[in-house]
GUMIPA-821551 format. One line per field, with one value per residue (C-alpha): residue in one letter; x, y, z. Coordinates in Angstrom, 1 decimal. Layout:
<romars>
res a, ...
xx X, ...
yy Y, ...
zz Z, ...
</romars>
This chain:
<romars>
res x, x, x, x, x, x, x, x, x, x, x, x, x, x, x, x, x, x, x, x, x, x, x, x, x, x, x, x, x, x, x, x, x, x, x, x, x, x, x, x, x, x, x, x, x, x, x, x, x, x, x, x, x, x, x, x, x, x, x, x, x, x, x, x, x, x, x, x, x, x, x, x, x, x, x, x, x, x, x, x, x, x, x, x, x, x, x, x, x, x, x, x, x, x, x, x, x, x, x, x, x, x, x, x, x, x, x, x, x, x, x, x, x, x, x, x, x, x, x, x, x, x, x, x, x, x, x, x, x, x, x, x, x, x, x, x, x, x, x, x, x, x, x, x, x, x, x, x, x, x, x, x, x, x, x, x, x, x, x, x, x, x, x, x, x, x, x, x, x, x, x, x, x, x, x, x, x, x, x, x, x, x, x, x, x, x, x, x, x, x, x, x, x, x, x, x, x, x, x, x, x, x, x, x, x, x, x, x, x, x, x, x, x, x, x, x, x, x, x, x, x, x, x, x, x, x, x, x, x, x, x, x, x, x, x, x, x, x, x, x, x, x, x, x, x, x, x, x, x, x, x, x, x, x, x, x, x, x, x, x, x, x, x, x, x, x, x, x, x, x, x, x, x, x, x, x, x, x, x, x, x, x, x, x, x, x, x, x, x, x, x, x, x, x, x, x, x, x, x, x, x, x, x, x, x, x, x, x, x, x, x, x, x, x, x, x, x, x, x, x, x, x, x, x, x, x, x, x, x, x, x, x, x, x, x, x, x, x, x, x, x, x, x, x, x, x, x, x, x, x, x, x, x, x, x, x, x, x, x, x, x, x, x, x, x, x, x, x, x, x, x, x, x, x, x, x, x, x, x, x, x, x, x, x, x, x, x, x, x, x, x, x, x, x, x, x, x, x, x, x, x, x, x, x, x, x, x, x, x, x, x, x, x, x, x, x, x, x, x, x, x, x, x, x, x, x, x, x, x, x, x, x, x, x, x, x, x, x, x, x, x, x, x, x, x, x, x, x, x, x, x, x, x
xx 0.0, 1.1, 0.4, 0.9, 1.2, -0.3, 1.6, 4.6, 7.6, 5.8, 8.1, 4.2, 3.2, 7.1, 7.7, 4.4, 5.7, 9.0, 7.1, 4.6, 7.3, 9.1, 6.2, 6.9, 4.8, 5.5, 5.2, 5.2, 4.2, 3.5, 4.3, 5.4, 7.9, 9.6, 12.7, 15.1, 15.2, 12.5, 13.3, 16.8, 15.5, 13.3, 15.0, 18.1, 15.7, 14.2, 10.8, 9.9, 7.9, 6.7, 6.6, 3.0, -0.5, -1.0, -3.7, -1.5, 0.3, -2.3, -2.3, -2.0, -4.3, -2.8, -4.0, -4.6, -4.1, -2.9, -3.7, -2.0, -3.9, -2.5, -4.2, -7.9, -11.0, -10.1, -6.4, -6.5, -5.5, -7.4, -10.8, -9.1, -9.1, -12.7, -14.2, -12.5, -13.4, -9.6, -9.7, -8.3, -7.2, -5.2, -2.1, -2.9, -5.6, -3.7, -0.7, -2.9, -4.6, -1.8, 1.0, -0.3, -2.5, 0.0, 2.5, 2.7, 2.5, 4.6, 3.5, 4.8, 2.6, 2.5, 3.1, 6.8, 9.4, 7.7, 10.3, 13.1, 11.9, 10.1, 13.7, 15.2, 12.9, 13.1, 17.1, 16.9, 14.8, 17.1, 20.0, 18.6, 18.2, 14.5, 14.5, 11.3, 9.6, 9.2, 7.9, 9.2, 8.9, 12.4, 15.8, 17.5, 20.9, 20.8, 19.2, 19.5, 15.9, 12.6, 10.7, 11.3, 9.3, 11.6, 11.6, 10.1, 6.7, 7.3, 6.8, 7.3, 5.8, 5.3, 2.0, 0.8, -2.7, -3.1, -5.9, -6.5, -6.9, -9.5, -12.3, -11.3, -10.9, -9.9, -6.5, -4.1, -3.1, -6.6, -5.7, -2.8, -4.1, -0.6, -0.1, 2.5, 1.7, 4.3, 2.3, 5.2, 3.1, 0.1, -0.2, -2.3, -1.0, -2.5, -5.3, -5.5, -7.6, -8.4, -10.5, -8.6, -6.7, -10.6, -10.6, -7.1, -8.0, -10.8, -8.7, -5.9, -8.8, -10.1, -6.7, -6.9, -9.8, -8.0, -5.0, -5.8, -6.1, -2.9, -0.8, 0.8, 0.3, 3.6, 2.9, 5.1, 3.7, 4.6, 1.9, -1.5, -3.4, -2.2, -4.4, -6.9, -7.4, -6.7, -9.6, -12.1, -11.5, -8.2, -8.6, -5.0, -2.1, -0.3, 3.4, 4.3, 7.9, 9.5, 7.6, 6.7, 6.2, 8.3, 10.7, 13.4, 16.1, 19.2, 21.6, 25.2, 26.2, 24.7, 24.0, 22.3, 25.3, 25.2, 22.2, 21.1, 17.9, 16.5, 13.5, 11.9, 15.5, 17.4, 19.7, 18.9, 21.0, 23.4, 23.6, 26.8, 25.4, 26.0, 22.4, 22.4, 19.2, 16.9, 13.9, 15.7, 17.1, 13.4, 12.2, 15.2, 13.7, 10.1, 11.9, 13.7, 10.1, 8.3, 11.0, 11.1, 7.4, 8.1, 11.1, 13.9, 16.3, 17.0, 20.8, 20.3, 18.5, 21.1, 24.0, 21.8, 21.3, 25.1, 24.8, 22.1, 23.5, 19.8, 17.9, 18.0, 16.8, 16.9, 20.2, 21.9, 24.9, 25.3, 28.8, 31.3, 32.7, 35.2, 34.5, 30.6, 28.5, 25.6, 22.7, 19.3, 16.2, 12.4, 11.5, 8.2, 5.9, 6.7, 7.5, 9.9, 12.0, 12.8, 13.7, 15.8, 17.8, 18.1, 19.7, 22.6, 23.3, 24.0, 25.8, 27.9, 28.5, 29.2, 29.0, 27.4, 24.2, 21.8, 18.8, 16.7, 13.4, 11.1, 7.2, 6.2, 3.6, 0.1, -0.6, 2.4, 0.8, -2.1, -0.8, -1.7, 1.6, 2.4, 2.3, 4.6, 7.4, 9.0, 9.4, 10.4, 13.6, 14.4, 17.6, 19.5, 21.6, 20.2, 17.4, 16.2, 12.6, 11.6, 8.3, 7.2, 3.9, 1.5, 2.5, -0.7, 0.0, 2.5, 5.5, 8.0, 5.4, 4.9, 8.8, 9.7, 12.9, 13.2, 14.3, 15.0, 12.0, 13.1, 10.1, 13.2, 15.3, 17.9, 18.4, 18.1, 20.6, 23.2, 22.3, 22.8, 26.2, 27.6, 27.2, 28.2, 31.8, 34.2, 32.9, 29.0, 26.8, 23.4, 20.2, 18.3, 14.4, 11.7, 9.8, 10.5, 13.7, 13.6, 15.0, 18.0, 19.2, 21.8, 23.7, 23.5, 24.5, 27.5, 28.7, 28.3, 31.0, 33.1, 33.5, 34.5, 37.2, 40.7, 42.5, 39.7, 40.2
yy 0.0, 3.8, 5.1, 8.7, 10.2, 13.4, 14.8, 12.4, 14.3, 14.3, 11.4, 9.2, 9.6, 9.1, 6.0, 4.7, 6.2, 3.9, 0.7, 1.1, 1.4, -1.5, -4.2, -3.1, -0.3, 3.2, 5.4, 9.5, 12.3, 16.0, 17.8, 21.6, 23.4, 20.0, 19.7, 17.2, 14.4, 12.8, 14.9, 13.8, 10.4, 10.3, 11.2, 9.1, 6.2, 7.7, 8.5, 11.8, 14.2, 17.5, 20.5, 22.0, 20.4, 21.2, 19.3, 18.4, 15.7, 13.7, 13.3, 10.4, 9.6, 7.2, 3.8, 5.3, 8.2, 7.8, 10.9, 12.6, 14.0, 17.0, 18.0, 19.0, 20.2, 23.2, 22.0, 21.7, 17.9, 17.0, 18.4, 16.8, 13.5, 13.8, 15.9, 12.7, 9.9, 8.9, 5.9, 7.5, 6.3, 7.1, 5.8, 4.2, 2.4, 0.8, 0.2, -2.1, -3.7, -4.5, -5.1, -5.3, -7.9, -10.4, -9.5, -9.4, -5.7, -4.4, -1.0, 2.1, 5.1, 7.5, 11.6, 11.7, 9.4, 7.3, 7.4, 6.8, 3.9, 2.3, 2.6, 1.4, -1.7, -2.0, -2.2, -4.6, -7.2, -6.2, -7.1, -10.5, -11.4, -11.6, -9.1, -6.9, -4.2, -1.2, 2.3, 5.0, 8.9, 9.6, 8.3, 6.1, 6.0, 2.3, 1.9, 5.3, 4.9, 5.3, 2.3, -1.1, -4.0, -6.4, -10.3, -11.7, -12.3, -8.4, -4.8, -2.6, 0.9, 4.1, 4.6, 8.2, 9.8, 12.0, 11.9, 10.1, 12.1, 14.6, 11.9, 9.8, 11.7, 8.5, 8.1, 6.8, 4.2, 2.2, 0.8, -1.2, -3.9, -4.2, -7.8, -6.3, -2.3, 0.2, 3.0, 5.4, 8.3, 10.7, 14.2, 16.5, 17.6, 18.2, 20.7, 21.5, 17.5, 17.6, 19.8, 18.2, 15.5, 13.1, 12.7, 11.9, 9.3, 8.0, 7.5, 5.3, 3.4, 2.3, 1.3, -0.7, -2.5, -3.3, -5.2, -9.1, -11.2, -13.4, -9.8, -7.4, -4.1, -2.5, 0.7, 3.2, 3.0, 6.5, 8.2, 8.4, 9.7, 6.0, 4.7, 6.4, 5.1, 1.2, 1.8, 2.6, -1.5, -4.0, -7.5, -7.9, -9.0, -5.5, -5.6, -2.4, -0.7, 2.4, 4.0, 1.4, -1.5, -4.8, -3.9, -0.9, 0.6, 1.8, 4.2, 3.8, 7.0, 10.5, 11.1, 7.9, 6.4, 3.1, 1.2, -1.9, -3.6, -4.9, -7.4, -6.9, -5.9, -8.7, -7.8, -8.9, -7.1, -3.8, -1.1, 0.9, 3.2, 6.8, 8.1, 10.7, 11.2, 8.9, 9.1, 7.5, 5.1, 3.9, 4.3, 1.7, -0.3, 0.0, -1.7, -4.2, -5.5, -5.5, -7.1, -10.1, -10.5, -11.5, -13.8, -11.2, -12.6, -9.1, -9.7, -9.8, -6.6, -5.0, -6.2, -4.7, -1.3, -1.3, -0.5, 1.8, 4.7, 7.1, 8.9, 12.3, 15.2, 13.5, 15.7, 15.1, 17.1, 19.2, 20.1, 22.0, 25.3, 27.7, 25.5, 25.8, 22.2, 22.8, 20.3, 19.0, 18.0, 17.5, 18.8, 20.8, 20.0, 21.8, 18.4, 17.2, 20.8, 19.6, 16.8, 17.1, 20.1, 17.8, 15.4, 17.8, 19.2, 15.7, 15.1, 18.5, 19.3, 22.7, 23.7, 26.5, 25.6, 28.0, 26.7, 27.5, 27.3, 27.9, 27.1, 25.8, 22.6, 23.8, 23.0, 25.8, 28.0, 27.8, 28.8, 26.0, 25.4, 29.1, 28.9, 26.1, 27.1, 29.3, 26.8, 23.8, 26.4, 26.5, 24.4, 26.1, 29.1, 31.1, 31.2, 32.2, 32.0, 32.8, 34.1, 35.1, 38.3, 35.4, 33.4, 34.0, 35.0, 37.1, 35.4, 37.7, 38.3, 34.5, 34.1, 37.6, 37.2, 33.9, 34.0, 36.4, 36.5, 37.6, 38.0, 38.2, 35.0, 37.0, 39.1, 36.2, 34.5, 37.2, 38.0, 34.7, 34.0, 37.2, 35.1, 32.2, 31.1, 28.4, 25.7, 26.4, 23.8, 25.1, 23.3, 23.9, 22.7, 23.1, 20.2, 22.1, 23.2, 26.4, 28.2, 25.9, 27.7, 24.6, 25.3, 29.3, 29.1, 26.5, 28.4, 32.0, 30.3, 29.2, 32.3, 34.1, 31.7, 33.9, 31.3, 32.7, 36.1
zz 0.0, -0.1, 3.1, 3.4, 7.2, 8.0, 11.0, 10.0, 12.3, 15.7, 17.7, 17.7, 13.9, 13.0, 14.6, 12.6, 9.4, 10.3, 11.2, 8.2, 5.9, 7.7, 7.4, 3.5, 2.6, 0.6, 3.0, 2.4, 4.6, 5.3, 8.3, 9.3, 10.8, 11.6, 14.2, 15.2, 16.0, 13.9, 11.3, 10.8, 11.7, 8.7, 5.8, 7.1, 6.9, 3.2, 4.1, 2.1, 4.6, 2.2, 3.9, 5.0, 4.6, 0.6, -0.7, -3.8, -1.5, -1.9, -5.3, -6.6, -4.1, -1.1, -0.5, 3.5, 5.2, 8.8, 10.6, 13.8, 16.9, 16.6, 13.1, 13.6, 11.0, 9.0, 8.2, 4.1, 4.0, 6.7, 4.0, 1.6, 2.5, 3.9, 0.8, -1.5, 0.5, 1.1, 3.4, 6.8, 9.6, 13.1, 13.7, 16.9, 15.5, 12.6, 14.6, 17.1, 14.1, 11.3, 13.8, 18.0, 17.6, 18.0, 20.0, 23.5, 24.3, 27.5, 27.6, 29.5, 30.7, 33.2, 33.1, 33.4, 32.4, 29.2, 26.7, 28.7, 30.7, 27.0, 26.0, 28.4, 28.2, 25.0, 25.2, 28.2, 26.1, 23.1, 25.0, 26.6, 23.0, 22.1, 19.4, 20.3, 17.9, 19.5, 19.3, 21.3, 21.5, 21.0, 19.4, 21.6, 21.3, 21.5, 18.4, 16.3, 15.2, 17.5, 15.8, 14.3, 13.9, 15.7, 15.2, 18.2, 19.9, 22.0, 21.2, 23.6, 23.1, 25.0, 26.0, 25.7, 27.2, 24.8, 22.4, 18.9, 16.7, 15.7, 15.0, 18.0, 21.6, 23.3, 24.6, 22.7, 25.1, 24.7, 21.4, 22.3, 25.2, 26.9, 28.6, 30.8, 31.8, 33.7, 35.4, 36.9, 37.9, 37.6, 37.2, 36.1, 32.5, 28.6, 29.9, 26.4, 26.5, 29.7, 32.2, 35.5, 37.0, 37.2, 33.8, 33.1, 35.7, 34.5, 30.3, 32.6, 34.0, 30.9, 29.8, 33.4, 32.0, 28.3, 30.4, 30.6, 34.1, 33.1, 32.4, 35.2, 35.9, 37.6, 40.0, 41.4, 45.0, 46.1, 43.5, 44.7, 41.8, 40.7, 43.4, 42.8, 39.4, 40.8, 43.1, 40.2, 39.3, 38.3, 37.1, 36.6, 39.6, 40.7, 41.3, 43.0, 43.1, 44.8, 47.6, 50.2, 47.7, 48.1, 44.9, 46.0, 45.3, 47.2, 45.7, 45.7, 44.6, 44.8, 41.2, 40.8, 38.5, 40.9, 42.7, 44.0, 43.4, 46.7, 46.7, 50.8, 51.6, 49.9, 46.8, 43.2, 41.5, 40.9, 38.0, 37.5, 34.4, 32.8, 33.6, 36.0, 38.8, 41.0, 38.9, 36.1, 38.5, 39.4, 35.5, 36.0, 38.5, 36.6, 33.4, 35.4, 36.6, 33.4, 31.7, 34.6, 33.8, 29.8, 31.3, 31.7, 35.1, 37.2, 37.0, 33.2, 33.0, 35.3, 33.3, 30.1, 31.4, 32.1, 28.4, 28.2, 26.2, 27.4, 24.9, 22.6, 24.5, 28.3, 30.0, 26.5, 26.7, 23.2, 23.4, 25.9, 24.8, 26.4, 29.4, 29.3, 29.5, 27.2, 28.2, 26.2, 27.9, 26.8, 30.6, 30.4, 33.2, 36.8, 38.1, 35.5, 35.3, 39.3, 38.6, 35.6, 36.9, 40.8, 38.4, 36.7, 40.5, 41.5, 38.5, 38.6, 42.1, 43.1, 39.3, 38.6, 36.7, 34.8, 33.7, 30.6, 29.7, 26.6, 28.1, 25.2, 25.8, 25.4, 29.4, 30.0, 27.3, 29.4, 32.5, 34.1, 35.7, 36.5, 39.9, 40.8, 38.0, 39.9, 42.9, 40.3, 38.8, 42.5, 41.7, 39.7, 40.2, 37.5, 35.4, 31.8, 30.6, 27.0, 27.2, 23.8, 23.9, 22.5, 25.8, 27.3, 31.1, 32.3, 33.1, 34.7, 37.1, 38.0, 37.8, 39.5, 41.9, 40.4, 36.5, 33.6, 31.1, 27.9, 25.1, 22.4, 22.0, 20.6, 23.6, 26.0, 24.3, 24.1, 27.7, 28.5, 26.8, 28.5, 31.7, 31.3, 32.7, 32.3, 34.6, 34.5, 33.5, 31.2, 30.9, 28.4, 28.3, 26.1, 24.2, 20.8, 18.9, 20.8, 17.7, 17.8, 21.0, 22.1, 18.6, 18.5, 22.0, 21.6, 18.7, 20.6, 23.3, 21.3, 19.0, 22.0, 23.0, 23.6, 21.0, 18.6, 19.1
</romars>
């Protein structure tokens, strides 16, 4: 078939443009304003994305259209398809019928944490040598792509809450009836879907119901909202981790870079890794537990993750320049900024770290958030916020004594350059390409080196 994907470079619709084209399709797409990585990862895997929604890419006229959530009524190919009676479909959807079906499906979901822990899944079965297809919301280094069909009976795939697509409000998650399901938290988030923190609830509930009684269902115990949606009905065992639950971890260094797995206080294993932080060390223990449900031995999956190379965009450092650690991160939640930036202190020490942030999802755009993102910057030294005029609320105001707000990237960016000094540690955030900040920044540093001048 030709299956053209509409929305092809967001991390979900790429990876199905990827698989599609893997179970031997011709596969073409449109997308806008696209950014790494999924960009890069397409066209290095050959997949033609055409830039902006034209009706034109449709002709000739596709087999199927797969459709992403974030494209709505009113965008020209969307009319398109429906005003020519294209067969559509979402990507969800087809991916549960042409390749789900039969596959045991370990699934990861949750608010924070979903594409490193998938990955680091996905690795872990990789590495105990049962070849699993996988779909992920990021490039993990492991692999180099964030999707492949694999060659054995699992998949292992990223489980997002967000909706469908525009002719399917559902979650994604209730497609894909996972066998084995990692829930590592729940917070109130995408309030651009939903009103409040109930109705998030009652989406993971119906992926509750979706999960079979021989499957397992692995919960971070220290995360109520979790509860919460265990008491609206389970039919499935629950293994829980973390908090006070029987599977725990003890941390051997500061930064998280060693840890023991303890089963009710006995050892089952040790990771010495280059991940930094003690939320990735218990998305660590949450893969460790799914992966001993499909067969995995602990010791195995702590010898795997010995390997674990982490994922684009999770405290990726970019480059150092004049003595200035530039960092990556997809942080964009209050909860997730505190974390991430708790990580690079451990990490760096006494560094001095300056942290940078575009508030970019639609929940920050919102203002949802507003009120906790001063205390979740807390960590760092310093702080830069981009705060364009369309933002919405009025940022230096919520950030005041707390962070910079710049409404020109330009200006922050030479502001922020002017401060840095050999030694300092940045962090930059944002879930888009932030105007390619990490480069223009790198190169800024580096022009001003005193062998440069």
């Amino acid at each position: 078939m030709h299956i053209h994907v509409l929305g092809a470079c967001g991390t979900f619709m790429g990876g199905i443009a990827l698989l599609a084209r893997a179970a031997g399709h011709q596969v073409t797409g449109s997308d806008t304003h696209a950014y790494p990585p999924m960009s890069t990862l397409l066209a290095r895997e050959g997949i033609a994305v055409l830039d902006g929604y034209d009706p034109s890419h449709l002709q000739p006229a596709p087999d199927l259209v797969l459709i992403g959530n974030a494209l709505s009524r009113g965008n020209p190919a969307v009319e398109a398809v429906l005003d020519r009676a294209l067969p559509y479909d979402s990507g969800p959807a087809w991916l549960a019928r042409e390749i789900l079906q039969s596959r045991w499906v370990l699934a990861v979901a949750g608010t924070h944490g979903k594409t490193s822990t998938t990955a680091m899944l996905a690795w872990i079965l990789d590495y105990a040598g049962l070849e699993p297809g996988f779909l992920i919301g990021g490039e993990p280094r492991n692999f180099g792509v964030s999707a492949r069909l694999g060659g054995g009976s699992f998949f292992v795939i990223e489980a997002d809450e967000y909706d469908t697509a525009f002719f399917d409000k559902r979650s994604k998650f209730v497609h894909y009836h996972p066998r084995t399901l990692i829930l590592n938290n729940l917070e109130y988030d995408h309030a651009d879907i939903f009103p409040d923190l109930d109705a998030i609830i009652t989406q993971f509930h119906h992926l509750l119901r979706t999960v079979p009684g021989n499957g397992q269902i692995l919960v971070h115990a220290a995360a109520p909202a979790l509860e919460q949606v265990l008491d609206r009905g389970c039919w499935t065992p629950v293994q829980r981790f973390a908090g006070d639950g029987p599977w725990q971890l003890r941390l051997e260094r500061p930064d998280a870079g060693a840890f023991t797995v303890l089963e009710a206080g006995e050892e089952r294993g040790r990771v010495a890794w280059n991940q930094a932080g003690a939320f990735n060390a218990e998305n660590a223990l949450a893969a460790i537990l799914a992966a001993r449900h499909a067969g995995v031995p602990v010791a195995v999956s702590c010898a795997a993750l010995g390997e674990f190379q982490g994922v684009r965009r999770r405290l990726e450092l970019r480059g150092v320049a004049d003595g200035v650690s530039v960092y990556d991160d997809f942080a964009h939640h209050p909860t997730a900024i505190a974390a991430t930036i708790a990580a690079l202190r451990a990490k760096a020490g006494s560094a001095r770290l300056v942290a940078v942030l575009e508030p970019r999802s639609n929940t920050m755009k919102m203002g949802v958030h507003r009120q906790r993102l001063a205390d979740s910057l807390a960590g760092a030294d310093a702080a830069y916020v981009y705060a364009p005029a369309d933002l919405g609320w009025d940022a230096a105001a919520a950030l005041a004594g707390r962070a910079q707000v710049f409404a020109d990237l330009d200006t922050l960016l030479a502001a922020l350059q002017g401060d840095l000094q050999g030694g300092d540690q940045v962090l930059i955030m944002s879930n888009g390409g932030f105007g390619a900040i990490h480069a223009r920044l790198l190169a800024a540093l580096e022009a001003r080196r005193p062998d440069r001048l």
